[in-house]
KOLDOKOL-943782 format. One record per residue: residue in three letters; residue number from 0; x, y, z of N, C-alpha, C in turn. Coordinates in nm, 4 decimals. Example, Ala and Ser with C-alpha at 12.3 -4.5 7.8 and 13.67 -1.06 7.14 Angstrom:
BEGIN
ALA, 0, 1.3190, -0.5690, 0.7800, 1.2300, -0.4500, 0.7800, 1.3200, -0.3300, 0.7800
SER, 1, 1.2850, -0.2250, 0.7080, 1.3670, -0.1060, 0.7140, 1.2900, 0.0030, 0.7870
***
This chain:
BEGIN
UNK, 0, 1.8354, -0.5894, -0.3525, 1.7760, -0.4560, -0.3387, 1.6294, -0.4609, -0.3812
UNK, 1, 1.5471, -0.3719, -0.2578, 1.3968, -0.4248, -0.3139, 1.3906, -0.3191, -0.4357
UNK, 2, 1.2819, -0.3406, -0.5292, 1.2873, -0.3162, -0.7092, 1.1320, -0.2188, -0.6505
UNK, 3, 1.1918, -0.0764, -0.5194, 1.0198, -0.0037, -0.5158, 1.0566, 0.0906, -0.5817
UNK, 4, 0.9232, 0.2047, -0.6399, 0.9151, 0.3224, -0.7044, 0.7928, 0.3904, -0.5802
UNK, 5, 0.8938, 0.3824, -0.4080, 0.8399, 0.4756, -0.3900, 0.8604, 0.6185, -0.3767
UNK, 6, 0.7695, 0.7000, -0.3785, 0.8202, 0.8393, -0.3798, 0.7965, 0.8914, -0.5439
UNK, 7, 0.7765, 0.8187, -0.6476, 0.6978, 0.8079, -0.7592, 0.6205, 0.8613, -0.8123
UNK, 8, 0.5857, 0.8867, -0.9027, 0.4099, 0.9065, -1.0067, 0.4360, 0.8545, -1.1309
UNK, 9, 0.3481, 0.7508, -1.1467, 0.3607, 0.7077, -1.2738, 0.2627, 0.7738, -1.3205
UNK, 10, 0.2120, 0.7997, -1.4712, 0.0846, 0.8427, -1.5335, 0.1190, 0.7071, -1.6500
UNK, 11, -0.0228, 0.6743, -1.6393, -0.0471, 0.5237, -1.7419, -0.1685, 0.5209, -1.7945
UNK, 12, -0.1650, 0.5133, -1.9209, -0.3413, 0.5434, -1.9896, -0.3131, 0.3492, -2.0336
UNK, 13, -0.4840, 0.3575, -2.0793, -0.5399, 0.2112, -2.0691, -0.6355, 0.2123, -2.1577
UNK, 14, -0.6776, 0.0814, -2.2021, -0.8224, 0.0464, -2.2744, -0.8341, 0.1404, -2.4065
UNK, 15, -0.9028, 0.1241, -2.4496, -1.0159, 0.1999, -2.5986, -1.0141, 0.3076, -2.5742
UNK, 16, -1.0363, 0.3948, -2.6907, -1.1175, 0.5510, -2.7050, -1.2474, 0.5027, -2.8318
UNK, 17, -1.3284, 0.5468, -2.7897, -1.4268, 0.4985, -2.8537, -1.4623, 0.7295, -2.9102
UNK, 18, -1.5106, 0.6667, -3.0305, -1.4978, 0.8460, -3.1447, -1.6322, 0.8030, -3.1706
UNK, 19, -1.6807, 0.9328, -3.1629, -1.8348, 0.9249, -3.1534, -1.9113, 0.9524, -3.3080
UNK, 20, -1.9880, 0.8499, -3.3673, -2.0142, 0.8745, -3.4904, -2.1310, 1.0157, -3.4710
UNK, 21, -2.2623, 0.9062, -3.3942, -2.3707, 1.0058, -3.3769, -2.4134, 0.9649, -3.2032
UNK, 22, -2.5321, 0.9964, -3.1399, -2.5162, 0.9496, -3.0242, -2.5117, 0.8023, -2.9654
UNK, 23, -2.5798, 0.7312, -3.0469, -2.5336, 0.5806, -3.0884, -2.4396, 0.5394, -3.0817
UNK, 24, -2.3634, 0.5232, -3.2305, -2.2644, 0.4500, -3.2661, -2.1334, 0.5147, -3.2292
UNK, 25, -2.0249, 0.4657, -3.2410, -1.8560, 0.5378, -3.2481, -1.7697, 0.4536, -3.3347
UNK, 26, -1.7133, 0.4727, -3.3312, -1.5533, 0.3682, -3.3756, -1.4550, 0.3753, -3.2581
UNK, 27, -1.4357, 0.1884, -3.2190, -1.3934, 0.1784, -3.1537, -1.2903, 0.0798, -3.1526
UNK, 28, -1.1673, 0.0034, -3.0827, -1.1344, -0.1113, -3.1040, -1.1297, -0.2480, -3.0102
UNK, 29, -1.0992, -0.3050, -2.9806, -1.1374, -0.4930, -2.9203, -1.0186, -0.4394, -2.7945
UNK, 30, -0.9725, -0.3276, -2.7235, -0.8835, -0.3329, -2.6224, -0.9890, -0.3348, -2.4961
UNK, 31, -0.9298, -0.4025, -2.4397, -1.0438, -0.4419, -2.3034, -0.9892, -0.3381, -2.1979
UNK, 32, -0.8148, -0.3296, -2.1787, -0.7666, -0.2504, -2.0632, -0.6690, -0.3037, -1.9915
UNK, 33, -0.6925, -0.4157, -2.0386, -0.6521, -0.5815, -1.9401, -0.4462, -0.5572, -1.8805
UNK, 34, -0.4060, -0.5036, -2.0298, -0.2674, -0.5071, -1.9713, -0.2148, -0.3363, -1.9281
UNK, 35, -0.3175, -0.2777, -1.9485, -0.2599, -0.1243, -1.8701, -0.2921, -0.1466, -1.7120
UNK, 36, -0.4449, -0.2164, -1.6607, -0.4516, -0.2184, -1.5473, -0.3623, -0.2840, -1.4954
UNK, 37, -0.3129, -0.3972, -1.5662, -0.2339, -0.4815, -1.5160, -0.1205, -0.4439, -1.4841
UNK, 38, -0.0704, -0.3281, -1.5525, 0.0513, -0.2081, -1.5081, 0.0562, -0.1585, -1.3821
UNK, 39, -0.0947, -0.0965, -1.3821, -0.1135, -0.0078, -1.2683, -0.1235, -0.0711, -1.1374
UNK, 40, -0.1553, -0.1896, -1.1293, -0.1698, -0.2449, -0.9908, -0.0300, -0.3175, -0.9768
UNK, 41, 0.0852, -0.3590, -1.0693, 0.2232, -0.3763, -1.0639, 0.2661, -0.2569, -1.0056
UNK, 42, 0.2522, -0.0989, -1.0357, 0.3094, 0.0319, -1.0176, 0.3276, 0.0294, -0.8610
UNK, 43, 0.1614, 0.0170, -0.8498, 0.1263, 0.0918, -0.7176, 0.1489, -0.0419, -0.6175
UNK, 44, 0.2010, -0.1652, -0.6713, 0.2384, -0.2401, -0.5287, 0.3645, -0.2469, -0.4992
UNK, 45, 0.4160, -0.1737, -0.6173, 0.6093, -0.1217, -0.5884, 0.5860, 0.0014, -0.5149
UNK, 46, 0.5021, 0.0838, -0.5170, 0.5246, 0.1783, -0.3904, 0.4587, 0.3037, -0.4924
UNK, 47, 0.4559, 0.2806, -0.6231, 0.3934, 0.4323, -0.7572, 0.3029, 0.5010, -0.6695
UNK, 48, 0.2665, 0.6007, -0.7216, 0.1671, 0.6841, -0.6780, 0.1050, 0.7121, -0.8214
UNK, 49, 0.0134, 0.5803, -0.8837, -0.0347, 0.6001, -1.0566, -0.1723, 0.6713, -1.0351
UNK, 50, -0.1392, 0.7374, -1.1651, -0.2267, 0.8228, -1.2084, -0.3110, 0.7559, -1.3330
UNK, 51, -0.4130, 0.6765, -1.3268, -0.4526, 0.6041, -1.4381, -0.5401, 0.6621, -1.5442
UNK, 52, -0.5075, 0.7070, -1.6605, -0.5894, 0.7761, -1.7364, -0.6514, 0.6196, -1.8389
UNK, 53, -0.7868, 0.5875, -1.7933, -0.8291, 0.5260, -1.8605, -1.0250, 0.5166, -1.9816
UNK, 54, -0.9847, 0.4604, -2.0781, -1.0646, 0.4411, -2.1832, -1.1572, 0.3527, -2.1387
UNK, 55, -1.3421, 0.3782, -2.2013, -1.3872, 0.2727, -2.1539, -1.3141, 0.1023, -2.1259
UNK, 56, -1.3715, 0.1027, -2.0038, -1.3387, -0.0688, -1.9717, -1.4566, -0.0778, -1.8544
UNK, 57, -1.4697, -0.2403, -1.8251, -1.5229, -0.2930, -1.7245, -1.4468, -0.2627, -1.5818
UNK, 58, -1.3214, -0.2711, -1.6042, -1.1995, -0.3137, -1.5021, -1.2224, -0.1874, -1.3976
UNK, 59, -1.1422, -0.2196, -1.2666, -1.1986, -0.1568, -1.1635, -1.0339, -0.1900, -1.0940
UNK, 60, -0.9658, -0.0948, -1.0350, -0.8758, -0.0806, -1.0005, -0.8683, -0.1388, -0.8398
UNK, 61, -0.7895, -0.2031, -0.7852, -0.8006, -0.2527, -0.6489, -0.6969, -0.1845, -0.5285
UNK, 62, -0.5721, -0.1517, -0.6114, -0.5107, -0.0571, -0.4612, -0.5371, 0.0579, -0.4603
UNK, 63, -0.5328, 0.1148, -0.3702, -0.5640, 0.2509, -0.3113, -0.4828, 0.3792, -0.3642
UNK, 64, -0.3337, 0.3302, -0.4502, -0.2638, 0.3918, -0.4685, -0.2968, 0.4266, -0.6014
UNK, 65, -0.3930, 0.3937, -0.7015, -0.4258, 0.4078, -0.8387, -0.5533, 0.5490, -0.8378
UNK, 66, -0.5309, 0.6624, -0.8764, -0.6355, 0.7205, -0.8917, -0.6622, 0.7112, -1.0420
UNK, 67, -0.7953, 0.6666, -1.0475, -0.8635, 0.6600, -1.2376, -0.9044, 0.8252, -1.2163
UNK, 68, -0.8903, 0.8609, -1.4212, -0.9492, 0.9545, -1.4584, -1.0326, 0.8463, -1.6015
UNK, 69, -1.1491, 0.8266, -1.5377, -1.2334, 0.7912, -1.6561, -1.2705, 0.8240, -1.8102
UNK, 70, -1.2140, 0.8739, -1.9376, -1.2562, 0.9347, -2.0604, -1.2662, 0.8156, -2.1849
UNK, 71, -1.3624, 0.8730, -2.2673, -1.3844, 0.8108, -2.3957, -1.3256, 0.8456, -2.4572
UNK, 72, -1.3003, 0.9355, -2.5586, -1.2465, 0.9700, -2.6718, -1.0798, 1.0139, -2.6674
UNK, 73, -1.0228, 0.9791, -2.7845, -0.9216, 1.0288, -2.7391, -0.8723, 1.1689, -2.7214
UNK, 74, -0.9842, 1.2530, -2.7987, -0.9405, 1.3725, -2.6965, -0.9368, 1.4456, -2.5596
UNK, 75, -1.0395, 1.3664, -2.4999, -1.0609, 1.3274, -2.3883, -0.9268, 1.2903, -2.3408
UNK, 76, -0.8779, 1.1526, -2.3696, -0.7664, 1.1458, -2.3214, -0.6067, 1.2346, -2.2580
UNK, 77, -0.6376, 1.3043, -2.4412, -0.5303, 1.3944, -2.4269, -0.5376, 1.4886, -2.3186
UNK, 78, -0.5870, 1.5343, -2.3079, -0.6453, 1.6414, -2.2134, -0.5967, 1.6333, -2.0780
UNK, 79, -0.6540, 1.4930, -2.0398, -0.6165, 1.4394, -1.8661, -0.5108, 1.4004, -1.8830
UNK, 80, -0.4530, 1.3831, -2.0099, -0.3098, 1.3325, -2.0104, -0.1755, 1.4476, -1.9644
UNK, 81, -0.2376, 1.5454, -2.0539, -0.1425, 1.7176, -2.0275, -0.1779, 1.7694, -1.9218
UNK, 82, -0.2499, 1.7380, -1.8421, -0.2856, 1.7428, -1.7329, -0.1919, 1.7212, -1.5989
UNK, 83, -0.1744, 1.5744, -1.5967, -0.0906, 1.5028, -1.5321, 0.0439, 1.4749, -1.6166
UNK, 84, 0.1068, 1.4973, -1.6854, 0.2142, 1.4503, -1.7484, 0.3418, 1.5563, -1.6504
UNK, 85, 0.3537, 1.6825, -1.6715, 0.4602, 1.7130, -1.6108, 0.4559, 1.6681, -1.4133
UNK, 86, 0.3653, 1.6093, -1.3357, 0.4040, 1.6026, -1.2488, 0.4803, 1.4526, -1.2162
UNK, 87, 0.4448, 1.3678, -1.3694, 0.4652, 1.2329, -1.3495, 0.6570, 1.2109, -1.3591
UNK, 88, 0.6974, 1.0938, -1.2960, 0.7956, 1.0744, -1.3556, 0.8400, 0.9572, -1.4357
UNK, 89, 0.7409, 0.8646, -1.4747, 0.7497, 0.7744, -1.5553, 0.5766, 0.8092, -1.6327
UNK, 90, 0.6295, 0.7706, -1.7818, 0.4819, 0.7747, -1.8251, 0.4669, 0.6588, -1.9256
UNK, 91, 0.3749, 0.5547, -1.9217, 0.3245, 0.4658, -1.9763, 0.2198, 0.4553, -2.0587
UNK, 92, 0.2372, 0.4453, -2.1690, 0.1235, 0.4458, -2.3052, 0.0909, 0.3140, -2.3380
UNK, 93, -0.0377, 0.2939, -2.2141, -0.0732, 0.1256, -2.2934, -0.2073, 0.1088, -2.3150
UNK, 94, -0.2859, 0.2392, -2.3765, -0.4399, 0.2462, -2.4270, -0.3838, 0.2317, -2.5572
UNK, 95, -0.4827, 0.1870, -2.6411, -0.5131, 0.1779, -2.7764, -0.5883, 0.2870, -2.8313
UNK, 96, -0.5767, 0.3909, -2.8517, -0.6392, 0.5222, -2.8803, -0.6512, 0.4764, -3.0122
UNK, 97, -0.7647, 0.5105, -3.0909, -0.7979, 0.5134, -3.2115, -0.7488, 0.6187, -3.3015
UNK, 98, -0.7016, 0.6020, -3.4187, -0.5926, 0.6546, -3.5239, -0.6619, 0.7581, -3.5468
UNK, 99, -0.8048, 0.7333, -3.5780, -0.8968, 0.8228, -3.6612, -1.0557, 0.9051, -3.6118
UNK, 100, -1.0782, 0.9685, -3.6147, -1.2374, 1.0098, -3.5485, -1.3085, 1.0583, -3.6719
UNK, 101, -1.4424, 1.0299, -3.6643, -1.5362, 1.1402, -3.7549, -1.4968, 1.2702, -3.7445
UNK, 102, -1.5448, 1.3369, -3.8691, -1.4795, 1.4938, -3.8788, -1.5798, 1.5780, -3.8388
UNK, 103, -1.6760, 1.5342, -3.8423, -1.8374, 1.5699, -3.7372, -1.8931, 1.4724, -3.6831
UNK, 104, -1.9390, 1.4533, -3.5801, -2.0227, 1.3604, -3.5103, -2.1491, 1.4130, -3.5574
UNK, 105, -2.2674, 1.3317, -3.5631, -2.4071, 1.3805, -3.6309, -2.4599, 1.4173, -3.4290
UNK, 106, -2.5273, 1.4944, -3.4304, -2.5768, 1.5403, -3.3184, -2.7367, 1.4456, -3.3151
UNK, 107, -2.7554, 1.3817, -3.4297, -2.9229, 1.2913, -3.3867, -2.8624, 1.1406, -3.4531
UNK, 108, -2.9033, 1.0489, -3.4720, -2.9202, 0.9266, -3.4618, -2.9253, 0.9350, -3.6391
UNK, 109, -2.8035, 0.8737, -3.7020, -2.8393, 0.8422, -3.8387, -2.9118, 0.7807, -3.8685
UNK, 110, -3.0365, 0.7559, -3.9627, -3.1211, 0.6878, -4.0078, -3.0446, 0.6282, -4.1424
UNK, 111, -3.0747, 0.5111, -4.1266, -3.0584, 0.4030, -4.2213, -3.1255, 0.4294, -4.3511
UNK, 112, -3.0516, 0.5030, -4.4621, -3.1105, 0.5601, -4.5874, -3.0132, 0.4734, -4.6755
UNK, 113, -3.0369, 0.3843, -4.8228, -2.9365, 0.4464, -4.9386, -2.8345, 0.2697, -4.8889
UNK, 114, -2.7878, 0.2091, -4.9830, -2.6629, 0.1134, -4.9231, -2.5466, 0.1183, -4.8864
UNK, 115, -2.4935, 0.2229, -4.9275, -2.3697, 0.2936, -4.8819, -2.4024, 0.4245, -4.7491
UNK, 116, -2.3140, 0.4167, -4.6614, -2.2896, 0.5625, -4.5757, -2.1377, 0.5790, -4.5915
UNK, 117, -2.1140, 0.7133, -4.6180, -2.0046, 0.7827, -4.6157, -1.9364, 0.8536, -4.4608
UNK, 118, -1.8192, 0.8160, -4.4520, -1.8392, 0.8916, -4.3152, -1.6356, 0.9589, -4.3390
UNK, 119, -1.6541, 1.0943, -4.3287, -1.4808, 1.1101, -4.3472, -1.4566, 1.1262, -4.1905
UNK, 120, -1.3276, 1.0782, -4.2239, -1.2251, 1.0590, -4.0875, -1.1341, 1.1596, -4.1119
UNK, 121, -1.0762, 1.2001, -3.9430, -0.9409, 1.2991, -3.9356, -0.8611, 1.1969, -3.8346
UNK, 122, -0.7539, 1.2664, -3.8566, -0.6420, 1.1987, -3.7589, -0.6619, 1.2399, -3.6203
UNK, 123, -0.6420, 1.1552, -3.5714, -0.6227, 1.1790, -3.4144, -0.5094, 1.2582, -3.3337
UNK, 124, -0.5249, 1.2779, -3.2461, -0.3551, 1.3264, -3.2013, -0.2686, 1.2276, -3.1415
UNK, 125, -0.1741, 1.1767, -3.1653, -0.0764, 1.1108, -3.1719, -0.0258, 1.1593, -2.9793
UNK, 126, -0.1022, 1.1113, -2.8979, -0.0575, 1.1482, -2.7774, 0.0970, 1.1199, -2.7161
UNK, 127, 0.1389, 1.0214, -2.7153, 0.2598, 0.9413, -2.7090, 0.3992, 1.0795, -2.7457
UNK, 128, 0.3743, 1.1083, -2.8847, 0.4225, 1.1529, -2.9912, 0.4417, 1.3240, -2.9341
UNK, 129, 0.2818, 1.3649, -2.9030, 0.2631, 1.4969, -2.8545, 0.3309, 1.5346, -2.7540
UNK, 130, 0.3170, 1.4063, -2.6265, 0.4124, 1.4653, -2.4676, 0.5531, 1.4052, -2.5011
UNK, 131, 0.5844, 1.3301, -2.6121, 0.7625, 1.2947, -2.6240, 0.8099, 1.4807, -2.6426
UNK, 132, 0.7498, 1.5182, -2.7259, 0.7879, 1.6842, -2.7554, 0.8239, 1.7606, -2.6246
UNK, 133, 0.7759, 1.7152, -2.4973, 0.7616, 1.7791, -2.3542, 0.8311, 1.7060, -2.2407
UNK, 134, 0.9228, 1.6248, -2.2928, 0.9733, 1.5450, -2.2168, 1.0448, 1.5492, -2.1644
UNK, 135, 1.0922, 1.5941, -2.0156, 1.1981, 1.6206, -1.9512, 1.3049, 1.5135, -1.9320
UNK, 136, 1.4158, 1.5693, -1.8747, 1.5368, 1.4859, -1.8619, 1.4915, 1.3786, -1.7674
UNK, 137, 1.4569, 1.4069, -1.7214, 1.4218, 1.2926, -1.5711, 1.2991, 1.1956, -1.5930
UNK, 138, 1.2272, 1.2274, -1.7094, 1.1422, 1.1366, -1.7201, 1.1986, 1.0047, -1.8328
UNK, 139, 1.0869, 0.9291, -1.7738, 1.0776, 0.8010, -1.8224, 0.9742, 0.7707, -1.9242
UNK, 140, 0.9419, 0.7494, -2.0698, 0.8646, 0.7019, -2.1365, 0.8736, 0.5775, -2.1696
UNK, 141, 0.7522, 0.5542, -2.1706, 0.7123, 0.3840, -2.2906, 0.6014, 0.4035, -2.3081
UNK, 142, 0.6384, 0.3604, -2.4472, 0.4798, 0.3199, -2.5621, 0.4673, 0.2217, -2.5526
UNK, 143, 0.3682, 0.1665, -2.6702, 0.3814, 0.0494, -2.7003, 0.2744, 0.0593, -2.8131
UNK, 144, 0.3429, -0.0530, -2.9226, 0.3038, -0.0722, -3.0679, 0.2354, -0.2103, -3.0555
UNK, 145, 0.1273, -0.1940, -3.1204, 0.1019, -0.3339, -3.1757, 0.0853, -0.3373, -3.3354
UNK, 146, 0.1514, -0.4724, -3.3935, 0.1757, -0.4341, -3.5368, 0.1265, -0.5892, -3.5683
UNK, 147, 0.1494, -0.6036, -3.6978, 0.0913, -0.7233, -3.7872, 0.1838, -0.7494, -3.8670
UNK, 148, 0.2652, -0.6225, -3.9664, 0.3734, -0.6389, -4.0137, 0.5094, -0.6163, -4.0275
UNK, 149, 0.6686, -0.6153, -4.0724, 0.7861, -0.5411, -4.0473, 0.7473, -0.4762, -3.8597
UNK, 150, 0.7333, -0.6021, -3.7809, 0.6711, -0.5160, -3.6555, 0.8199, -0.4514, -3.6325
UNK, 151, 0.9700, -0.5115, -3.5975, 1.0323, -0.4702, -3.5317, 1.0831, -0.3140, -3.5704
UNK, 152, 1.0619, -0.3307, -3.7347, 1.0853, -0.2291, -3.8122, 0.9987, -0.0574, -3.7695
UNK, 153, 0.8756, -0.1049, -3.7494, 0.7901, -0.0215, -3.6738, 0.7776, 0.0091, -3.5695
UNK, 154, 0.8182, -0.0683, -3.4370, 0.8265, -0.0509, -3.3684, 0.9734, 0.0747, -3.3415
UNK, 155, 1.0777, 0.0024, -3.4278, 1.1649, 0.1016, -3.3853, 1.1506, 0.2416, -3.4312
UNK, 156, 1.1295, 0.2932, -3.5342, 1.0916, 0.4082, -3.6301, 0.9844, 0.4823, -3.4841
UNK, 157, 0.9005, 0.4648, -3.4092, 0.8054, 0.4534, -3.3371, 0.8596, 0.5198, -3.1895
UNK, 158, 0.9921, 0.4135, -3.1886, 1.1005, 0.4887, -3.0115, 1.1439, 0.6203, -3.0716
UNK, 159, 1.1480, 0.6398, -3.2144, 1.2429, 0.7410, -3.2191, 1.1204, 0.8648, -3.2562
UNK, 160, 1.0056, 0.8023, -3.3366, 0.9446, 0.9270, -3.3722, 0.9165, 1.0044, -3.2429
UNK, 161, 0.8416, 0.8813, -3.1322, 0.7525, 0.9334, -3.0481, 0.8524, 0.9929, -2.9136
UNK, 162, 0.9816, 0.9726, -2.9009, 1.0914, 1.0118, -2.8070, 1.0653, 0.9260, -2.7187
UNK, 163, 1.0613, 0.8284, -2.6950, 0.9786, 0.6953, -2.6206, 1.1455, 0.6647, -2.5425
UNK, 164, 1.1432, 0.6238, -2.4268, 1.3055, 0.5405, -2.3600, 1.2765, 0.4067, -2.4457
UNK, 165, 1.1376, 0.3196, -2.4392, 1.1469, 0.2093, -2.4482, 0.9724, 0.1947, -2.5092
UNK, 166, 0.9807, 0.0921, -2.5841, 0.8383, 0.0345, -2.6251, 0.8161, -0.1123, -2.6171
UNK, 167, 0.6934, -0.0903, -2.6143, 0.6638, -0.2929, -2.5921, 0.5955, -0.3175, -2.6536
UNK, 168, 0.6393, -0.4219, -2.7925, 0.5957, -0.4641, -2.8776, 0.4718, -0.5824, -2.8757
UNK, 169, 0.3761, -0.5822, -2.9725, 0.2631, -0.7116, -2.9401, 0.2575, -0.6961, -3.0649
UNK, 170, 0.2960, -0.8599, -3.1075, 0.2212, -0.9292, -3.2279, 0.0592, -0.9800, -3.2283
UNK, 171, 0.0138, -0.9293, -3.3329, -0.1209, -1.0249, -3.3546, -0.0649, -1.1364, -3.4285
UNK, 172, 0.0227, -1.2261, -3.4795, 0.0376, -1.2652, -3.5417, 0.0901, -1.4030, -3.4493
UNK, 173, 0.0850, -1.3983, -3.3208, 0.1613, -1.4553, -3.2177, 0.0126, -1.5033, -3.1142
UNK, 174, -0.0001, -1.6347, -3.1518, -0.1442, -1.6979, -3.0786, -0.1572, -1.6514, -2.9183
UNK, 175, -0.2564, -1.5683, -2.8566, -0.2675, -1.6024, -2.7315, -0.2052, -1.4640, -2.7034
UNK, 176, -0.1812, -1.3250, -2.8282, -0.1423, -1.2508, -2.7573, -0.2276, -1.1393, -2.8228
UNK, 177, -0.2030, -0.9714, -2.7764, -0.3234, -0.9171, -2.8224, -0.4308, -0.8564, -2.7307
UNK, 178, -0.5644, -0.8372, -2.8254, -0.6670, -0.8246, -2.7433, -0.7344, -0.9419, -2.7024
UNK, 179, -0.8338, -0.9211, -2.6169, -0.9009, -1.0194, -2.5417, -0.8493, -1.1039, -2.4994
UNK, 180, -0.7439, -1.1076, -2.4954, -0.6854, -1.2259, -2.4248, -0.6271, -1.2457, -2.3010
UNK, 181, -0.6268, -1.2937, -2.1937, -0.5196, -1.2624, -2.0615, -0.3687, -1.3096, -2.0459
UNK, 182, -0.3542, -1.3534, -2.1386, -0.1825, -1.3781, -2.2110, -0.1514, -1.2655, -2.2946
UNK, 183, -0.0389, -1.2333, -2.3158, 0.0180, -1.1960, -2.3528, 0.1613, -1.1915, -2.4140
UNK, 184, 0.2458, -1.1800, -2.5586, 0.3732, -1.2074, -2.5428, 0.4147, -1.0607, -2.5908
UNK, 185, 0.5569, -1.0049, -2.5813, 0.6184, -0.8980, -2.6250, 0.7702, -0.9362, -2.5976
UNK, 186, 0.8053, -0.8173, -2.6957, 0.9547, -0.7928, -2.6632, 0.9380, -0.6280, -2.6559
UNK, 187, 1.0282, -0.6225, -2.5939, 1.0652, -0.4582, -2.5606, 1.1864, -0.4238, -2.6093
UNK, 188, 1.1603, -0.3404, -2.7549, 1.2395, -0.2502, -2.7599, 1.3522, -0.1362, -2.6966
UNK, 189, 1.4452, -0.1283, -2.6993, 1.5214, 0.0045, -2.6718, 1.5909, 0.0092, -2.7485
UNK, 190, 1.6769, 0.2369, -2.7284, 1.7375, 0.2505, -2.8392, 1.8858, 0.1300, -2.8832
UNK, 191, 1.9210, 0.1057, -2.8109, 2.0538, -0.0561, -2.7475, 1.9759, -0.1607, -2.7623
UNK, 192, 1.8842, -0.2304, -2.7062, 1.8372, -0.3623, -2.6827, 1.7126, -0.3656, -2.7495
UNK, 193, 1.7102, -0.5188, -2.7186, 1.5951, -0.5697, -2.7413, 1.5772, -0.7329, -2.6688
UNK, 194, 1.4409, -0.7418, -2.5945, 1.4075, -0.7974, -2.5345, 1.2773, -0.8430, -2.5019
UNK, 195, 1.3353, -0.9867, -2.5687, 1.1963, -1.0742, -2.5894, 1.1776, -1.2011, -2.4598
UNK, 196, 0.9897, -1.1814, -2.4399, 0.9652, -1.2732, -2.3679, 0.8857, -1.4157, -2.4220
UNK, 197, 0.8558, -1.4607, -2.3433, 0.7589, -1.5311, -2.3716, 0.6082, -1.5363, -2.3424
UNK, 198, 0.5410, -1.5759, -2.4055, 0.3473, -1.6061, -2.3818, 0.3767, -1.6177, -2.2363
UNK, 199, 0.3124, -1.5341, -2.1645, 0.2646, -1.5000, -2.0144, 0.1223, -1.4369, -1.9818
UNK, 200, 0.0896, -1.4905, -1.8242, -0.0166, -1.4385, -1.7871, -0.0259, -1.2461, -1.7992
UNK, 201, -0.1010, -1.1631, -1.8657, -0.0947, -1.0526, -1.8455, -0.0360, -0.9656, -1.7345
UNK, 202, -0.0662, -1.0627, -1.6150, 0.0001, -1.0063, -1.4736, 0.1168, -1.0016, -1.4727
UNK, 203, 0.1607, -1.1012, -1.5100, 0.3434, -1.1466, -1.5206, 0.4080, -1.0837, -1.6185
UNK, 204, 0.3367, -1.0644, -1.6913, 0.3641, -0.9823, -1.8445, 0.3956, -0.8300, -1.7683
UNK, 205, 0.3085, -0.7803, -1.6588, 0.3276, -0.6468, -1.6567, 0.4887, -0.6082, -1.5622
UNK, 206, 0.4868, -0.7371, -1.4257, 0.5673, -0.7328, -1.4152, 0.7178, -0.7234, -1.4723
UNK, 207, 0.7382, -0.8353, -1.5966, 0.8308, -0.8392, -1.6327, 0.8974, -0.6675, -1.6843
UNK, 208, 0.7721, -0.6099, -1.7612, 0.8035, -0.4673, -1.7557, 0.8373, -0.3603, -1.6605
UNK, 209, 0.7760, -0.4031, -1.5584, 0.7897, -0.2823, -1.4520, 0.9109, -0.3093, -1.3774
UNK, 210, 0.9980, -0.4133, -1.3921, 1.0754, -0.4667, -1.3806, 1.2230, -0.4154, -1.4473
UNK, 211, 1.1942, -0.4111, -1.5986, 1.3012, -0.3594, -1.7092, 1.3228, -0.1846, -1.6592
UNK, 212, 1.1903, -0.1579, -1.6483, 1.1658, 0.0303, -1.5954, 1.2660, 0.0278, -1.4993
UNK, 213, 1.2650, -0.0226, -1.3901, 1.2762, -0.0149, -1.2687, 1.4607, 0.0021, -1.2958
UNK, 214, 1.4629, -0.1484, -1.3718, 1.6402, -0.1362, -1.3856, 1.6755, 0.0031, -1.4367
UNK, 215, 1.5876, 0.0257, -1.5257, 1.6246, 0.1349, -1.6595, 1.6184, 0.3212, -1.5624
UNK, 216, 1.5658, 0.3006, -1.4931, 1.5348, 0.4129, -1.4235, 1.6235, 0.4219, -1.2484
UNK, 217, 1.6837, 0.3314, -1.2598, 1.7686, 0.3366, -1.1315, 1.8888, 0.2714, -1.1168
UNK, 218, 1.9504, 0.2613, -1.2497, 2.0698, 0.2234, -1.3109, 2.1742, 0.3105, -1.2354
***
């Protein structure tokens, strides 16, 4: 049986949110985009109709079936995310949104005064977390965690906070996987299983997921 999602909408966010200190600087992190695009062009050659909500990146989408919504910040994100979320029927969380933002952005260019700068942070919104709250019967979620420590432990606490079907775990702790890299390894969580791969090309990596969906969603 061919493994298509046509007739579909996936919604899949990607890459960084970069939080704006002043017009300069932000806080940002080392996610390039590499394995959300790598989702989206898996989606849309099974037949998806993706909706790509993505964070700065270089990357440039190649089928026709991917429409980008370009944003920086993660509130930005959120936004195009509630946007598109109830028309989707699978939704994929594989940006790295930043935890934290300045609690003011300076509107001019900090000048370098003094050896210390102070800068307070607020929490971000927990997007994942926010549309699990809105999640219909028919939809499909996955997150995905990347951890350093007790990952599996976190990861699971994580399916349940965020109402997630399934998450896909990434060690930093695991050579060759991560950011910057075009390998990748994970296991994927569910509330039943768990399922580990091996160090793969990012491409193959996405497949193997869109793959597990596919079973998981047409069981």
């Amino acid at each position: 049986m061919e493994k298509t999602f046509s007739g579909k909408t996936v919604l899949l966010t990607a890459g960084p949110t970069y939080e704006a200190i002043d017009p300069v600087r932000f806080i940002g992190n080392h996610s390039t985009g590499k394995m959300g695009f790598a989702l989206a062009e898996c989606f849309a050659a099974r037949g998806a109709n993706v909706k790509l909500v993505a964070g700065p990146t270089n990357l440039k989408p190649t089928h026709t079936s991917i429409a980008v919504t370009p944003v920086t910040s993660a509130d930005e994100m959120y936004a195009a995310v509630q946007k598109l979320a109830s028309d989707a029927d699978i939704w994929v969380f594989a940006a790295a949104v930043a935890d934290y933002k300045p609690k003011a952005a300076s509107l001019k260019k900090i000048k370098k005064s003094g050896d210390e700068l102070t800068i307070e942070l607020v929490k971000n919104v927990d997007i994942a977390a926010a549309l699990g709250k809105l999640k219909k019967e028919h939809q499909f979620s996955v997150g995905f965690a990347l951890e350093t420590d007790n990952e599996n432990t976190n990861a699971q606490e994580k399916l349940k906070k965020k109402n997630l079907d399934m998450i896909v775990l990434n060690s930093l702790n695991d050579p060759g996987a991560g950011f910057k890299h075009d390998t990748n390894k994970i296991t994927i969580i569910e509330p039943e299983t768990t399922t580990a791969f091996e160090l793969k090309q990012k491409t193959e990596v996405a497949q193997d997921i869109v793959n597990l969906i596919w079973e998981r969603t047409h069981a």
